[in-house]
C-alpha positions in Angstrom: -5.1 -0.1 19.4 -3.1 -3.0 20.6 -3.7 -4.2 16.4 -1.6 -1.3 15.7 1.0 -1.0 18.7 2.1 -4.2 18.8 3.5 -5.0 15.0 4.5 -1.4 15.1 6.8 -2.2 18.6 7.8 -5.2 16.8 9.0 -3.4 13.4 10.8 -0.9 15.9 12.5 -3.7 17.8 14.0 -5.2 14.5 15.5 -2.1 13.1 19.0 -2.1 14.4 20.8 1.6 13.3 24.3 0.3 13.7 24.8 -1.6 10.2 26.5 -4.9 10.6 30.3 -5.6 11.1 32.2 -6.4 8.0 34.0 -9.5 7.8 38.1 -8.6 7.9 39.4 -9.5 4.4 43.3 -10.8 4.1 45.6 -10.0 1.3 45.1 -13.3 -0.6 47.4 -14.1 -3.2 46.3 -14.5 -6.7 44.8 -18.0 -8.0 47.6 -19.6 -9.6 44.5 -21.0 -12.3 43.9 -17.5 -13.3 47.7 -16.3 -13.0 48.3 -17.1 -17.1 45.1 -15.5 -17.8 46.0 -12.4 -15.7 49.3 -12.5 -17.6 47.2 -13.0 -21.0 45.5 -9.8 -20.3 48.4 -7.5 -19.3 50.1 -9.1 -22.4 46.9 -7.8 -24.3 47.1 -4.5 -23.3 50.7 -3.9 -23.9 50.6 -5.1 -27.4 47.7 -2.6 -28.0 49.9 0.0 -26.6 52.5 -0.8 -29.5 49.6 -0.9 -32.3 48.3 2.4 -31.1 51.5 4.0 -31.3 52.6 2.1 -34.2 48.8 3.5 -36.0 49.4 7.3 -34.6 53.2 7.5 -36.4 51.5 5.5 -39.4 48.8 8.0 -39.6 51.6 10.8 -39.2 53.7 9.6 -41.9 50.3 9.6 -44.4 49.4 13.4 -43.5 52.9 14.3 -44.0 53.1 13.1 -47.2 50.2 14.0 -48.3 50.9 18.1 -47.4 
């Protein structure tokens, strides 16, 4: 019996129900290394904005023409 009670007592005693305290996190300011690459990306994603729109009035003008 004491086999079983003891590492049972133990396996009880370890398991805490209250989950651990986060750490606080600050507002950090961006890594001025990864700042152009950031930039790169936004950059990126504006100019596909343009092609998109520029592709939709493209693709407008075609079925226009073509009724």
């Amino acid at each position: 019996m004491k086999r079983l009670l003891i590492p049972l007592v133990l396996t009880l005693a370890a398991c805490d129900a209250s989950p651990p305290p986060q750490p606080q996190t600050e507002a950090r300011s961006p890594n001025p290394v990864f700042e152009t690459q950031i930039q790169a990306v936004e950059k990126a994603r504006a100019v596909e904005g343009q092609v998109m729109d520029a592709a939709a009035a493209q693709k407008q003008q075609i079925d226009e023409a073509a009724q």
